[in-house]
C-alpha positions as CSV (number, residue, x, y, z in Angstrom):
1,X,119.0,111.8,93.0
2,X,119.5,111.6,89.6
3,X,120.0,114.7,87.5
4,X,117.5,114.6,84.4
5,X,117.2,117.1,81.6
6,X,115.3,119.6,82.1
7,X,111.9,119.5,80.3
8,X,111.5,121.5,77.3
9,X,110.0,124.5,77.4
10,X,106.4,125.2,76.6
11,X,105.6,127.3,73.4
12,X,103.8,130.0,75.7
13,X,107.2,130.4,78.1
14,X,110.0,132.6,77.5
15,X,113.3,130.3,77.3
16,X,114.0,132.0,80.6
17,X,113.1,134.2,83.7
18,X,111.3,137.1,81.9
19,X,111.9,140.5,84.1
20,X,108.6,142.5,84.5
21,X,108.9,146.3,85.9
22,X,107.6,146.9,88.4
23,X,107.6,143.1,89.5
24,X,104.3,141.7,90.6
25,X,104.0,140.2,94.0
26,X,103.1,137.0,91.7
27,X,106.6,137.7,89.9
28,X,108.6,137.6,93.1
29,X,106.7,134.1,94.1
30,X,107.7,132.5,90.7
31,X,111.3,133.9,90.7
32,X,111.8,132.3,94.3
33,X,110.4,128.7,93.0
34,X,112.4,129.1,89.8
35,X,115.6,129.7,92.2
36,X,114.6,126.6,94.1
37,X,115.2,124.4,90.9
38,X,111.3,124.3,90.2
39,X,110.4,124.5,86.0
40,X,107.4,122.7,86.3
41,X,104.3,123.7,88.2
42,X,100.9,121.3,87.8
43,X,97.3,122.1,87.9
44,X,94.1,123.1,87.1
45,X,93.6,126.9,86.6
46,X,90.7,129.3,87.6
47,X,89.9,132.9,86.6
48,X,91.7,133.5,90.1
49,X,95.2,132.1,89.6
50,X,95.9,133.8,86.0
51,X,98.5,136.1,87.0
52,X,100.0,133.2,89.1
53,X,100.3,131.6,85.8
54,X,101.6,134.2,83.8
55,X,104.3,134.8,86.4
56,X,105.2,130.8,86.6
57,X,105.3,130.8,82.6
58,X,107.6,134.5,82.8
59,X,110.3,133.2,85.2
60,X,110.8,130.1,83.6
61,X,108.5,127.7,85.1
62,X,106.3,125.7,82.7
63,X,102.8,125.0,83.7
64,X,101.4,121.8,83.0
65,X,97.6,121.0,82.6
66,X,96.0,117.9,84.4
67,X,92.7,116.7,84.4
68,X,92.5,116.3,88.5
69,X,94.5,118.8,91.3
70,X,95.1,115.0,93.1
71,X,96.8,113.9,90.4
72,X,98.6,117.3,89.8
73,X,100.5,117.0,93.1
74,X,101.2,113.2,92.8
75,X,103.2,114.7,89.0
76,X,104.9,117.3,91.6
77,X,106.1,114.6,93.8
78,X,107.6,112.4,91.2
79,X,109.6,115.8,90.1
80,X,110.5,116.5,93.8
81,X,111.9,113.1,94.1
82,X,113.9,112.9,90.8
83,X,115.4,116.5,90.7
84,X,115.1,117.8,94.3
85,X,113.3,121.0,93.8
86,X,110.0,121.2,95.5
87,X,107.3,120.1,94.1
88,X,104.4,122.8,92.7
89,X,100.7,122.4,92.7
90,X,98.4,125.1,91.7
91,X,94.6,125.5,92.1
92,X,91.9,127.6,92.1
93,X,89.4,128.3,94.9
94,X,87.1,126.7,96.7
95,X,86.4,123.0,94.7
96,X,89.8,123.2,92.9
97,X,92.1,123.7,96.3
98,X,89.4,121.1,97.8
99,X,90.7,118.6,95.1
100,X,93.8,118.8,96.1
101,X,93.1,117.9,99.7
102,X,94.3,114.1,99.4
103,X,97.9,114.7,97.7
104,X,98.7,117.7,100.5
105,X,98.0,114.8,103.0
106,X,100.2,112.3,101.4
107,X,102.8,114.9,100.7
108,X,102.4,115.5,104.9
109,X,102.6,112.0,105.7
110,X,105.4,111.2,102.9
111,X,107.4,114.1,103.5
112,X,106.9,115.8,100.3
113,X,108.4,120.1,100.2
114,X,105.1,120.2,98.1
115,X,104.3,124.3,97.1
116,X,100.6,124.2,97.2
117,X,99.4,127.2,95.3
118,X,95.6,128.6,95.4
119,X,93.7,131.5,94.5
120,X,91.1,132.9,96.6
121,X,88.9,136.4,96.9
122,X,90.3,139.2,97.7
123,X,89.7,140.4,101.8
124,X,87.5,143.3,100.4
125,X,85.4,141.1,98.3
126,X,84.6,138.4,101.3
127,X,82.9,140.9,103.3
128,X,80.2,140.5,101.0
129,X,80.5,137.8,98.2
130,X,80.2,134.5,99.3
131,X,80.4,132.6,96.3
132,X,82.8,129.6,96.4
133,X,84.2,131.7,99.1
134,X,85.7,129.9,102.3
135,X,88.6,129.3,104.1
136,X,91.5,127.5,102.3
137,X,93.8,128.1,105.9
138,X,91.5,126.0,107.8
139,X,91.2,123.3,105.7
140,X,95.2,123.0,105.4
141,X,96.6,123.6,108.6
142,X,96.7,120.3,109.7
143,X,98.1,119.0,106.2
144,X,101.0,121.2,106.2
145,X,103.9,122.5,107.6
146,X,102.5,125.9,107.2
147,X,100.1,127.8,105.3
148,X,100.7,131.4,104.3
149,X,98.8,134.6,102.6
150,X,100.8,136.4,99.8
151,X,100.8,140.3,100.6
152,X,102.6,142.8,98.1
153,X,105.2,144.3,100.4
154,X,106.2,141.0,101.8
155,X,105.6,138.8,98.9
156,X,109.5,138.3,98.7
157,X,110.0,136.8,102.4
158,X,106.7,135.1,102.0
159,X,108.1,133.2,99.3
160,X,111.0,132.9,100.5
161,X,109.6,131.2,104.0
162,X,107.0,129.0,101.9
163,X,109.9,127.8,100.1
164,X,112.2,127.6,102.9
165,X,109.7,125.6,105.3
166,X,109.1,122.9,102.8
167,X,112.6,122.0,102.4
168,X,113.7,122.4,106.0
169,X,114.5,119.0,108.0
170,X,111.9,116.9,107.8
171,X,110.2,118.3,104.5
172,X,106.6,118.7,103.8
173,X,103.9,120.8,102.0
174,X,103.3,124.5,102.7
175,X,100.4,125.8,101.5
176,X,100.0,129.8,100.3
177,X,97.2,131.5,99.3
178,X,97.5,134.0,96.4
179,X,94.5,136.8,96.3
180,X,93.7,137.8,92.9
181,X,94.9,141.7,93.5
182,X,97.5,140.5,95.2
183,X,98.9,138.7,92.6
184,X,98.8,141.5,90.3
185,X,99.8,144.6,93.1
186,X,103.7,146.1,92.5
187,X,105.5,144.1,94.9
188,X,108.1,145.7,97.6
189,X,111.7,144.2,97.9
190,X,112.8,140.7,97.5
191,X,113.8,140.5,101.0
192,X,115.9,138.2,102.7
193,X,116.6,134.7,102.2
194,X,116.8,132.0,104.7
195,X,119.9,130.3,104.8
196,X,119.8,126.1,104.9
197,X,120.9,124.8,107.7
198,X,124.1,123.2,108.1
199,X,124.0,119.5,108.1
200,X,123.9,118.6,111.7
201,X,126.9,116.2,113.8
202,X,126.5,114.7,116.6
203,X,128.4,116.9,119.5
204,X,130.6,114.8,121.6
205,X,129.9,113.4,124.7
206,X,127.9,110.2,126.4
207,X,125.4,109.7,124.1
208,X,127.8,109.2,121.1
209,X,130.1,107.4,123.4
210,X,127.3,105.4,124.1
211,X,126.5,104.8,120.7
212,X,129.9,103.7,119.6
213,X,130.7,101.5,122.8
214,X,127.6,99.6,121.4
215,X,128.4,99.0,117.9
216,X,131.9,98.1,118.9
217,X,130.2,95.5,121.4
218,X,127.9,94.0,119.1
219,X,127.5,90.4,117.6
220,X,124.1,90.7,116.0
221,X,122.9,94.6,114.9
222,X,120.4,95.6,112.5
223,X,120.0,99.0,110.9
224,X,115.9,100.5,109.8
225,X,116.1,103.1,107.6
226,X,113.4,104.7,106.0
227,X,111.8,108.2,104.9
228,X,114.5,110.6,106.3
229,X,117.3,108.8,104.7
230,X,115.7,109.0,101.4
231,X,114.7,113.1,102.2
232,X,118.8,113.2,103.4
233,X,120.2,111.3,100.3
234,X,122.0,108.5,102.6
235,X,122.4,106.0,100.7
236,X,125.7,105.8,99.7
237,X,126.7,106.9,103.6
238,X,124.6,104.0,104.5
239,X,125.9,101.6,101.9
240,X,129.4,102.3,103.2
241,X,128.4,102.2,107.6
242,X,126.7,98.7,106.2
243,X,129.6,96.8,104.5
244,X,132.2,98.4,106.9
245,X,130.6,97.0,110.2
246,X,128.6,94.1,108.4
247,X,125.0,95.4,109.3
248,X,122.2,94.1,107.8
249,X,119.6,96.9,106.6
250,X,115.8,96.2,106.2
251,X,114.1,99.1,105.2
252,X,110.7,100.5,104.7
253,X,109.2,100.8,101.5
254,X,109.9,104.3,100.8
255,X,113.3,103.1,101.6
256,X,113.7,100.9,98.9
257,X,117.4,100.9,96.9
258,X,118.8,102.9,99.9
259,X,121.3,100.0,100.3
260,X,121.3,98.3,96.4
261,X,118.3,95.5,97.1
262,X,120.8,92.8,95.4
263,X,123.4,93.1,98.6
264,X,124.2,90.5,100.7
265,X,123.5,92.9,103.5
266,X,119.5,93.9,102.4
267,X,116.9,92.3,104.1
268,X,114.6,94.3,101.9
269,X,111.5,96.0,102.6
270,X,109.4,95.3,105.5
271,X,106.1,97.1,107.2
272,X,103.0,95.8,105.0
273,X,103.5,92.0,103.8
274,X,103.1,89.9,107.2
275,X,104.9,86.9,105.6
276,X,108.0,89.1,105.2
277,X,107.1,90.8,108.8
278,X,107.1,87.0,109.7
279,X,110.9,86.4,109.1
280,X,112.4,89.9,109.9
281,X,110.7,90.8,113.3
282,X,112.2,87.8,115.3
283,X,115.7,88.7,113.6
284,X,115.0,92.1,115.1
285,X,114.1,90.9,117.9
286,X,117.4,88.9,118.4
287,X,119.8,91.5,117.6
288,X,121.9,93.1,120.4
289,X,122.0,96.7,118.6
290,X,119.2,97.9,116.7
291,X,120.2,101.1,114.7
292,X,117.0,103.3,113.4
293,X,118.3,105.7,110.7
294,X,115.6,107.7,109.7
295,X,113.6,105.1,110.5
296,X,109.4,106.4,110.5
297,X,107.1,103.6,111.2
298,X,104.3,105.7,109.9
299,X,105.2,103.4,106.9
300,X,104.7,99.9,108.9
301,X,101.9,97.6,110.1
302,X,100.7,97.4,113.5
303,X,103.0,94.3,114.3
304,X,105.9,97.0,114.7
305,X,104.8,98.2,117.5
306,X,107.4,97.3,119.9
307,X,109.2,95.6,117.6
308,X,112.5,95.3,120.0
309,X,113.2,95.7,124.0
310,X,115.2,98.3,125.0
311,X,115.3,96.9,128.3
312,X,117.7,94.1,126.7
313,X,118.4,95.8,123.2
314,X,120.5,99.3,122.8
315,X,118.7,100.8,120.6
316,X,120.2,103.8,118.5
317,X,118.0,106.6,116.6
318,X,119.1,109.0,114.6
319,X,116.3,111.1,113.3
320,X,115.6,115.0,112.4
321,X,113.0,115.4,114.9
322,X,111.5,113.7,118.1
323,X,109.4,110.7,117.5
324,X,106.4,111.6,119.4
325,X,104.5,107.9,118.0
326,X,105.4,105.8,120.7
327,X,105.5,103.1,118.4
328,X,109.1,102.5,119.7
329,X,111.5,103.5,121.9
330,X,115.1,104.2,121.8
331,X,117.9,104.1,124.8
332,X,120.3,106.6,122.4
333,X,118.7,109.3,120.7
334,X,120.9,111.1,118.2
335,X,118.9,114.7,116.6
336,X,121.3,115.0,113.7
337,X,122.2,114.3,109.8
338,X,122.2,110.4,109.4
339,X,125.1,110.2,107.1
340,X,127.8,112.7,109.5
341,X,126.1,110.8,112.3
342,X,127.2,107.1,110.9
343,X,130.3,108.4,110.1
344,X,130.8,109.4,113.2
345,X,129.9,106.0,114.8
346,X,131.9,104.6,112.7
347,X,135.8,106.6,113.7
348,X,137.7,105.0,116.2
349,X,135.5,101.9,115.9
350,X,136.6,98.9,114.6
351,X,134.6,96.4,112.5
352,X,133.8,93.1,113.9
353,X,132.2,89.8,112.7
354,X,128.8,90.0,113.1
355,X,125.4,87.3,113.2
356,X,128.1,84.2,113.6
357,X,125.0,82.1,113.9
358,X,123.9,82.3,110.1
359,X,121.0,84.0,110.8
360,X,121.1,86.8,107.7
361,X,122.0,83.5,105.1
362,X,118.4,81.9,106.4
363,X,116.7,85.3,106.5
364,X,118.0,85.9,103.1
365,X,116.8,82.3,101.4
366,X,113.5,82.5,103.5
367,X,112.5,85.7,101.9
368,X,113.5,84.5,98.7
369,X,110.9,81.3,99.2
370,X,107.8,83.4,101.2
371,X,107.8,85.5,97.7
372,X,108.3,82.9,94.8
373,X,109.3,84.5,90.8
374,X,108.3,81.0,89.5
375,X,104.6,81.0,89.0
376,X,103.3,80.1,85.5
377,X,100.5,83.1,85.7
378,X,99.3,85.4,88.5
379,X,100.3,88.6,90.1
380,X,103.8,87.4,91.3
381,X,104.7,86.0,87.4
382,X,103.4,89.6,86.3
383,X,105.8,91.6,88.4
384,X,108.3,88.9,87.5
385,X,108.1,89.2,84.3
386,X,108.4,92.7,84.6
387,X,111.4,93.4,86.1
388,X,113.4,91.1,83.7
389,X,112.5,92.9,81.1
390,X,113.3,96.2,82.3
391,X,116.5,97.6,83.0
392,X,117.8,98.3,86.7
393,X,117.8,102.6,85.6
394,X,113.7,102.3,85.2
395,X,111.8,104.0,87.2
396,X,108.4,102.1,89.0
397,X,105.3,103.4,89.9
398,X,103.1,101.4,91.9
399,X,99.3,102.5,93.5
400,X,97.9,101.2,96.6
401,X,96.6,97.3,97.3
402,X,97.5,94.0,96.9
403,X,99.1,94.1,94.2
404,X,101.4,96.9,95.8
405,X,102.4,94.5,98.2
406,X,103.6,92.1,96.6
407,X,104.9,94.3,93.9
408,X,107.8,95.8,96.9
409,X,108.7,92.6,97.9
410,X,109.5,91.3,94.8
411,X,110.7,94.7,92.8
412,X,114.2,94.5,93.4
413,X,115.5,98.3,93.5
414,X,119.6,98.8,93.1
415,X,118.9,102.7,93.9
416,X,116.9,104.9,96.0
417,X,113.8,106.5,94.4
418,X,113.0,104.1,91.6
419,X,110.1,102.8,92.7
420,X,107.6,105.9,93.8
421,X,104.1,105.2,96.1
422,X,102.3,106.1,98.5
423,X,103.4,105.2,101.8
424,X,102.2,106.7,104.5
425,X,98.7,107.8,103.6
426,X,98.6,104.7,101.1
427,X,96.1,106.5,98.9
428,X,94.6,105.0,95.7
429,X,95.3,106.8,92.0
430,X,98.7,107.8,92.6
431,X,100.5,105.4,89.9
432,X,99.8,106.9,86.8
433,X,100.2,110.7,87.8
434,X,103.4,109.7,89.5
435,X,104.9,108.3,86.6
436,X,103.7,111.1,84.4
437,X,105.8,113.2,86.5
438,X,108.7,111.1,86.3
439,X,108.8,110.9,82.9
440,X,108.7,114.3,82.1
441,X,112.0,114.7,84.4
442,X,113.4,111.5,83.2
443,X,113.0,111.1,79.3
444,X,115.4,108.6,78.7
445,X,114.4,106.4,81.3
446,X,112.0,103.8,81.3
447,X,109.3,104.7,83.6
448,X,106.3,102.0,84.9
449,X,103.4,102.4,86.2
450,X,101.7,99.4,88.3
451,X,98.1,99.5,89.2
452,X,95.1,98.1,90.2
453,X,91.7,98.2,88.2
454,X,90.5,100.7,90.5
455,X,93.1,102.7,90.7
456,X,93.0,102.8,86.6
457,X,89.2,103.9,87.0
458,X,89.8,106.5,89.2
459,X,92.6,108.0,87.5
460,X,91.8,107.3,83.9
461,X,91.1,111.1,82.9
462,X,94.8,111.3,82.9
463,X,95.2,109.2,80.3
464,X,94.6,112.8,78.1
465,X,97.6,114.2,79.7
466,X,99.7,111.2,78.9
467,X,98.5,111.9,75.4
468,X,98.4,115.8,75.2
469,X,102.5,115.6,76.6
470,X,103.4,112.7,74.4
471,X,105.0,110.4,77.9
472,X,105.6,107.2,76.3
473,X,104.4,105.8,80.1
474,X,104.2,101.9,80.6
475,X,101.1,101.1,82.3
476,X,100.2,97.8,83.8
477,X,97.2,97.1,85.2
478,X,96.0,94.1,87.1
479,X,92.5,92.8,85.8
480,X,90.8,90.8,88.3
481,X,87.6,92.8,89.1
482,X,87.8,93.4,93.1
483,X,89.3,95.5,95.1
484,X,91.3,92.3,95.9
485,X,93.3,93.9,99.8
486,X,89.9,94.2,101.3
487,X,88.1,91.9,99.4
488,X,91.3,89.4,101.0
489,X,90.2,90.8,104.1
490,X,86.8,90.2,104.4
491,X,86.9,87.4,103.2
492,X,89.4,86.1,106.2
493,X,86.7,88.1,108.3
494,X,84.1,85.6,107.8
495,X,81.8,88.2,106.1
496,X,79.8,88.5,102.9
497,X,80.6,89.2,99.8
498,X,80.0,93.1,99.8
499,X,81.0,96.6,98.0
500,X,84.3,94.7,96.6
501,X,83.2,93.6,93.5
502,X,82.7,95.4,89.9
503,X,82.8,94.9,86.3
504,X,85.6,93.7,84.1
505,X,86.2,96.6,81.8
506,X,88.4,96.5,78.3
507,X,91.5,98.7,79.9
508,X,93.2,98.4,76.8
509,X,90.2,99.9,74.2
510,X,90.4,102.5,77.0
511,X,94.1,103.3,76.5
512,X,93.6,103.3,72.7
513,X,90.6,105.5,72.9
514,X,92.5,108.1,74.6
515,X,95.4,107.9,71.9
516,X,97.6,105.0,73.0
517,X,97.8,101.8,72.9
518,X,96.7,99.2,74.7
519,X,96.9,95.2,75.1
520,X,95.8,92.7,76.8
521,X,97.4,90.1,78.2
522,X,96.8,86.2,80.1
523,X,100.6,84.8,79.9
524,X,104.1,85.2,80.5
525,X,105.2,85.7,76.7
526,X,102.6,87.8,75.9
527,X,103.3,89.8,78.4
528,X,107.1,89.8,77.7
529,X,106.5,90.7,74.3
530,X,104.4,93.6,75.3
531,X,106.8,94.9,77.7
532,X,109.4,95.0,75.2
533,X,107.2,96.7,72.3
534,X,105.9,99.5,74.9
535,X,109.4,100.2,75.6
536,X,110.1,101.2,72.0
537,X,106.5,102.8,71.8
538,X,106.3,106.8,70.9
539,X,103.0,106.6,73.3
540,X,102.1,105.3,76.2
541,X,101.0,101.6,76.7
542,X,98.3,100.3,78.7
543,X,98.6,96.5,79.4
544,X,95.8,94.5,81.1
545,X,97.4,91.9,83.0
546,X,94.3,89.4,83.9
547,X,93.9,87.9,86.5
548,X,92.1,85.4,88.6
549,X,90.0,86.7,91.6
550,X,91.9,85.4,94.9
551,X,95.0,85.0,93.4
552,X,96.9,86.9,96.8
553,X,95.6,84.3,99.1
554,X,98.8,83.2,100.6
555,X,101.5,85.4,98.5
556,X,101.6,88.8,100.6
């Protein structure tokens, strides 16, 4: 992770915590996040969730104002994945915690320690009001980890478990509902605190001997490693497993960077495009030792199912938890840190030559030719384009379609947790809010956001916020009028035009009209040249990349 600035304060917040006596039960809450490494909280307030507010703003924590609770917690997961401190998403009852129904479920299936904050009535008041009255738990259970009630004499331990839950091995959200007297009542003691876990090793015995009699025996392995590497920051213990034993690493899209994308080693990305699936799955399925390290295939297409044989394969997983997806199987299952537990594979065992047959050379070159940079104009020249002329620190944002795609095949990422999307949820309008949040946690660092024309439309509002925090945000958007994934696809079903297909809009008047600036754009050099004045822009840029309808068929 990198290890931004913090962001300045806001002119209603003390420069730090700010002691109240006696503490609210809404004071203790906001001291725990602030001790957590949270100073930014996101949302849309209601009459109910004042006090919350006031105690976020005393203890150091700045509230930031959106124009949608979805986007809110996509700006609390870039934060969470640029600083580590869990993200913080507050909201009022009834419609406002409905709003924020999608990101909790992302943060769920992305593994995002995502503090969802909500007001509701007081237990008094629901035995007889009604209005906008109804049951928050309900609705989140299934999206979180756990969901929570703040009382004043445990409001300490409460915070301390919401807290605790959302970081614990493998993260997610936690949801806590904050009554209006509640927030306000003389809380008791801060409690206890839970202590983090030590990372795990794997215990000796036969399953590590296991797991190191097969990497010293094999000729062709290949390592997966997806969400809990990024949530367990092994990248570097990955990079060093990789070149030591020669292993080949494909990863999943969240995965991006773990192993720097310019290695000899990195197969990439794999899980959505099928012509990339199309080279890697038969090297998977020749390898000898297939090592999962963190490896979720909640990420990848159907055609990973069964994507190797134990019955001739040893297959080694190393994950937090059990896998109960049966998407794969394993013959050596390892419940422990990934980085201790490579390091451990790798004492006592000595490297070897590995793939003698070529196999990662053709891989490599194949890739390279199933996702051409060389187009004159079209999506792949846009994203081309693009990453020449921005450095290897920026920081991508991409939203959910075709254009996502091809965008993480052909976004080369030299470090983990540059380029931020939805993964496993794949939801739409996560782009812009994402690289709002980055930005504010990364100031000097150029930050992108990709996305579609609908994704623009359904996110647009937060264009204002963009404006109101000055984020000098880089926003491409590609113009061709469809919703061009399942347009693609129904198309290649043989069925008619339908429910796709809507009107080309002037996305850059929009950007201007919301107080930044905006181009459009039909060719390499213009695009180049617009690229390089956004990057020296006080304001955020919004460049309309068109594009002709179709112009995925055959590239993804």
């Amino acid at each position: 992770m990198t290890s931004p600035s913090p962001p300045a304060p806001s002119k209603s917040r003390a420069k730090g915590p700010v002691t109240t006596n006696p503490a609210r039960a809404a004071d203790l809450l906001a001291r725990r996040l602030y001790d957590a490494g949270c100073r930014l909280a996101f949302g849309m307030p209601g009459g109910e969730v004042l006090t919350l507010l006031d105690a976020l703003e005393r203890a150091g924590i700045r509230f930031v104002l959106v124009k949608h609770e979805n986007a809110a917690g996509f700006m609390a997961e870039a934060v969470w994945s640029l600083t580590g401190a869990p993200g913080v998403l507050v909201a009022t009852l009834g419609p406002g915690a409905m709003n924020g129904v999608n990101v909790v479920a992302n943060a769920h299936q992305d593994r995002v320690p995502l503090i969802v904050l909500t007001g509701c009535v007081d237990p008094d008041e629901t035995a007889r009001y009604t209005h906008q009255v109804m049951d928050h738990a309900a609705v989140f259970r299934t999206i979180t980890k756990d969901t929570l009630t703040l009382t004043p004499a445990a409001a300490g331990v409460i915070a301390d478990r919401a807290v605790s839950t959302a970081l614990a091995p493998r993260p997610g959200p936690v949801h806590l509902d904050v009554p209006i007297a509640v927030a306000a009542a003389p809380a008791g003691s801060v409690g206890p605190r839970r202590t983090p876990p030590a990372a795990s090793v794997p215990a000796p015995g036969p399953a590590l001997d296991a797991a190191r009699g097969a990497l010293a025996a094999s000729d062709r392995p290949v390592l997966l490693a997806g969400l809990d590497a990024v949530c367990e920051n092994a990248g570097a213990a990955l990079t060093a497993f990789a070149e030591t034993h020669g292993v080949p690493v494909i990863t999943t899209y969240r995965g991006k960077g773990l192993l720097p994308e310019t290695h000899p080693l990195s197969l990439g990305a794999a899980g959505l495009s099928p012509l990339a699936d199309d080279i890697l799955l038969p090297l998977v399925a020749r390898a000898d030792l297939v090592i999962a390290a963190g490896y979720d295939p909640i990420e990848m297409r159907p055609g990973w199912r069964d994507a190797w044989d134990p019955a001739r394969q040893t297959v080694i997983e190393i994950a937090a938890e059990d896998m109960p997806h049966y998407m794969h199987a394993s013959t050596v299952f390892l419940r422990t840190d990934i980085a201790p537990t490579l390091a451990a594979l790798s004492e006592g065992t000595p490297p070897r030559p590995t793939w003698p047959e070529g196999d990662l050379v053709h891989a490599r070159t194949a890739l390279g030719a199933a996702f051409p940079a060389g187009d004159d104009w079209g999506p792949a020249a846009v994203i081309a384009a693009a990453r020449a002329a921005l450095p290897d620190t920026a920081i991508a944002t991409v939203d959910s379609g075709a254009h996502r795609i091809l965008l993480s095949q052909m976004w080369t990422c030299t470090q983990p947790r540059t380029l931020l999307q939805s993964t496993g949820l794949c939801t739409m309008g996560c782009a812009i809010p994402l690289a709002a949040g980055a930005k504010l946690v990364a100031p000097d660092r150029p930050v992108v956001a990709f996305t579609g024309d609908a994704g623009f439309l359904m996110i647009a509002g937060e264009l204002a916020t963009l404006a109101e925090l000055a984020l000098p945000v880089i926003i491409v958007v590609f113009v061709d009028a469809s919703l061009a994934l399942i347009e693609k696809k129904q198309r290649e079903r043989q069925l008619p035009n339908a429910g796709v297909d809507f009107a080309v809009h002037d996305y850059a008047a929009i950007g201007r009209a919301f107080g930044g600036r905006g181009v459009t754009v039909t060719d390499r050099a213009a695009l180049t040249a617009a690229l390089a004045e956004a990057q020296a822009a006080d304001r955020f840029t919004v460049i309309a990349a068109m594009i002709d309808r179709g112009a995925y068929d055959g590239r993804i």
